[in-house]
C-alpha positions in Angstrom: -19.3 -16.7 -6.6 -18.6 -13.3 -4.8 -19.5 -9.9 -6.1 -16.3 -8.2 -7.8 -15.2 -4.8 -8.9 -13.2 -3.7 -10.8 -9.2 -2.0 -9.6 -7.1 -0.1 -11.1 -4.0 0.6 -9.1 -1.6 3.6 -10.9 1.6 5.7 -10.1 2.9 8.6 -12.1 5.1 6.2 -13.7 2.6 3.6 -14.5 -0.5 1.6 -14.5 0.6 -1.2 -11.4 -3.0 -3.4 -12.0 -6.2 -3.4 -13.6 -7.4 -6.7 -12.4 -11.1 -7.7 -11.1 -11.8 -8.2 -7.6 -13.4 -9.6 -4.9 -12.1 -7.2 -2.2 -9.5 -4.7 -1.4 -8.1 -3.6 2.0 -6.1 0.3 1.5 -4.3 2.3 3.9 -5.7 5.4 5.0 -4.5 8.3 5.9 -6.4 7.2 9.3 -6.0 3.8 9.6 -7.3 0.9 6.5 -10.6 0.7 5.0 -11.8 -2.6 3.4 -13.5 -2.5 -0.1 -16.1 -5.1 -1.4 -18.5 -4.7 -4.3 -21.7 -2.5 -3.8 -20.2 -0.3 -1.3 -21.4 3.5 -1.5 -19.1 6.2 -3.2 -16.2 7.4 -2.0 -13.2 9.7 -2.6 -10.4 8.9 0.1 -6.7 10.1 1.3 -4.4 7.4 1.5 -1.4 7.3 3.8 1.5 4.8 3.7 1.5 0.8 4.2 0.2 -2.1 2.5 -2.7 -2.3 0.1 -4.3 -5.9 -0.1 -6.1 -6.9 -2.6 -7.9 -10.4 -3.4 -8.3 -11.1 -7.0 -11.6 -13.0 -8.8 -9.5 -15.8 -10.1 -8.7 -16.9 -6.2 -5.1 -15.2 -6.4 -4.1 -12.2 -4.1 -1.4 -9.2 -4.2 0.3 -7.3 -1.9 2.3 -4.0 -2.4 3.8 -1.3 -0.5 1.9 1.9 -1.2 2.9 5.7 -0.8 0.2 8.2 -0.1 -2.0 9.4 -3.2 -6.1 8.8 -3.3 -8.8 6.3 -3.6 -12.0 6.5 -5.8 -15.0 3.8 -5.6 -18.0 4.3 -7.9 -20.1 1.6 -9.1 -17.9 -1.9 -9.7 -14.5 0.6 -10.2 -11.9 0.8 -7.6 -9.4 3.7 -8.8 -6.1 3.9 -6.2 -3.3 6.5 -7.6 -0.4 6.4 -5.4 2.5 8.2 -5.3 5.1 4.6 -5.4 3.4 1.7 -5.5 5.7 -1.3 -4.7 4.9 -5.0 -5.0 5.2 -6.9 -2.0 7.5 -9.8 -3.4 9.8 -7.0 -4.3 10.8 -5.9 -0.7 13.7 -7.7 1.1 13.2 -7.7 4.6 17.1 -7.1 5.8 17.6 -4.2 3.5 14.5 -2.4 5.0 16.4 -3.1 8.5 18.8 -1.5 7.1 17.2 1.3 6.1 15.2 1.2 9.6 19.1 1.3 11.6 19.9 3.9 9.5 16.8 6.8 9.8 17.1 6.2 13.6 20.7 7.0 13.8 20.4 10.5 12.2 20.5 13.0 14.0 18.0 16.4 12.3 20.3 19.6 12.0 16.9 21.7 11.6 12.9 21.1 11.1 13.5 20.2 7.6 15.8 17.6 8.4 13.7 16.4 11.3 10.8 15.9 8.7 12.3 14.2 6.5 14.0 12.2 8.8 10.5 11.1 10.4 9.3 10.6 6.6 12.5 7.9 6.4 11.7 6.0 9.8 8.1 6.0 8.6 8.8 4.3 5.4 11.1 2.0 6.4 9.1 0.9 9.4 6.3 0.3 6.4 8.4 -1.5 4.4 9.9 -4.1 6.8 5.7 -4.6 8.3 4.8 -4.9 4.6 8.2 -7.6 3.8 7.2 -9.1 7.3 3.7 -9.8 6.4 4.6 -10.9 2.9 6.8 -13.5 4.2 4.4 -14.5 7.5 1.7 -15.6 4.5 3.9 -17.7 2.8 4.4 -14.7 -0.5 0.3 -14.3 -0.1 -2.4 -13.2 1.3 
């Protein structure tokens, strides 16, 4: 049987999980960064896109995350996001939609082009994350 730890995924709104695991694959603020048991400390940024996780029992989750921070010590995996959305959750023609809509606005000032670029970014995000989701079948 594989090592596990144990994750704890949370939102301001909400604890999302507290399941055991066997691994765990988080985006970074730089790119992802796979989690197993044993692994040495460490305190990370997160960025946007989708957290993977493989559970103990042989069952696996996906989800959508939004920036926040990571935390492994010992057998605990603690992820706090900002919006943490569940995988099966995310329809795949509405984040086109979304997608069609960030690119045809046009920014009035740098505020608006941030924000804009924080829109395009998500929705690109959401339709890899609905993409994926539906690739593996609803799994992992």
């Amino acid at each position: 049987m594989a090592k596990s730890f144990h994750c704890t995924v949370t939102t301001p709104e909400a604890r999302i999980l507290s399941e055991d695991c066997t691994s765990a694959v988080v985006p970074m603020h730089d790119g992802q960064m796979g989690f197993l048991a044993d692994r040495a400390p460490i305190v990370g940024k997160m960025g946007l896109g989708e957290l993977r996780l493989l559970f103990t029992t042989g069952g696996s989750r996906s989800y959508l995350v939004e920036n926040g921070f990571v935390n492994m010590v010992g057998d605990k995996l603690t992820i706090l996001a900002e919006r943490a959305t569940p995988a099966e959750q995310l329809n795949e023609s509405e984040a086109q939609t979304e997608l069609a809509a960030a690119q045809n606005r046009v920014a009035k000032d740098p505020e608006d082009r941030e924000r804009i670029t924080r829109e395009l970014e998500r929705a690109r995000a959401k339709l890899s994350v609905a993409r994926a989701f539906k690739s593996r079948g609803g799994g992992i």
